[in-house]
N, C-alpha and C positions, 0 to 999 in steps of 0.2 A: 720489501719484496712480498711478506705475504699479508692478508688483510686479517685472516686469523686461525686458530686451530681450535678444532673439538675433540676431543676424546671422549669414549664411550666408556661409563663408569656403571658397574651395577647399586651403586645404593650414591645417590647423589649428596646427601647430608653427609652423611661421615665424608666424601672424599671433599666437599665442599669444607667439612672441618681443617684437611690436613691441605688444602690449597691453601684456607686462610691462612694458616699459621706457616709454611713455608713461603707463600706470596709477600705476607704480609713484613718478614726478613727483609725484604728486598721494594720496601717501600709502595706496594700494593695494596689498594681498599677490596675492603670484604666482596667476595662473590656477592651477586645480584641474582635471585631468582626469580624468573620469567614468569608468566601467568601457564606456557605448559611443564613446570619445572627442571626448565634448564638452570644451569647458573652459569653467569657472564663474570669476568673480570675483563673491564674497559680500561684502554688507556688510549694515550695519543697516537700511539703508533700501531695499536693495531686490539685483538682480542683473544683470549683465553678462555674456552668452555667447555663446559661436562655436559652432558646428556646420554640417558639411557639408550639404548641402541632402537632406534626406531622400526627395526625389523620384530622386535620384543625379545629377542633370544640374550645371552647374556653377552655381557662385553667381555671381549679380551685383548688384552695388552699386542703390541705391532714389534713382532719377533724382528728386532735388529733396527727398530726405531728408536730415535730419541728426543727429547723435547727437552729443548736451553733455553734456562731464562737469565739474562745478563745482569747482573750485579756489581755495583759501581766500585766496590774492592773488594779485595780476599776476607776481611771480616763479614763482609754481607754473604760470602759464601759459606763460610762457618757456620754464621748464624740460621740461612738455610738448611744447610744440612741436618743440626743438632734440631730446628725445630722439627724438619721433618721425621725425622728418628723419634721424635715424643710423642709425634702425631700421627703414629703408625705405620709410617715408611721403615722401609729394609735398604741400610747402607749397602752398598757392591762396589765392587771395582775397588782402585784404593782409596785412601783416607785422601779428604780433599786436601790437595798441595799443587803445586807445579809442574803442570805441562809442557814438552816444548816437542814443534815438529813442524812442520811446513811453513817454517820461517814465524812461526808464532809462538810467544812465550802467553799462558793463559795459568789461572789460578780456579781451577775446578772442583766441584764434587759432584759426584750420582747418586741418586735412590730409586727407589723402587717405590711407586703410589701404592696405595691398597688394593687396586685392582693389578699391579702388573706392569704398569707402563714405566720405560726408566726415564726420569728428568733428570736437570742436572743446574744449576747455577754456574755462573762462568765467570769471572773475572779478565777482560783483556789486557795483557799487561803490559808498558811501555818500557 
């Protein structure tokens, strides 16, 4: 459905750090940075990017948005989560476990990126 998402980050290196290390949980290669210093993580299905907010004013987090990145079991959400916590994200919500609600059982967790935005890893579960 979509071809890709950016977020507006203010300091692209550090949040490029804590992408890598929670990305990289969930069997993703290192952000790529652009010649105007974006950073891309490529995949087949689509795209993942930081950049500073083109207006120049500072970025901020999208009150009641949220950004899932799917993870092929509940330890890949684990390992998400704990790397993201070390890489300077702020856990929320509760501790990643199980979901169930519109006829879907799901194995989740949230955080909070360094600027604000919540992500989360997901596990579908059969």
């Amino acid at each position: 459905m979509f071809s890709h998402v950016m977020i507006g980050v203010n300091d692209i290196a550090h949040s490029k750090a804590f992408y890598d290390a929670v990305l990289g949980k969930l069997g993703h290669k290192s952000g790529v940075i652009d010649p105007k210093g974006r950073c891309f993580y490529m995949t087949e299905s689509g795209v993942f990017s930081l950049t500073k907010p083109i207006d120049g004013g500072d970025a901020t987090h999208g009150n009641g948005s949220t950004i899932g990145f799917r993870a092929s079991t509940p330890q890949q959400v684990d390992e998400f989560h704990q790397a993201g916590i070390e890489a300077g994200g702020k856990p929320i919500e509760d501790p990643p476990g199980v979901r169930e609600g519109a006829g879907t059982k799901l194995y989740i967790g949230y955080l909070r990126d360094p600027d604000g935005n919540k992500i989360c890893a997901v596990n579908f579960m059969k």
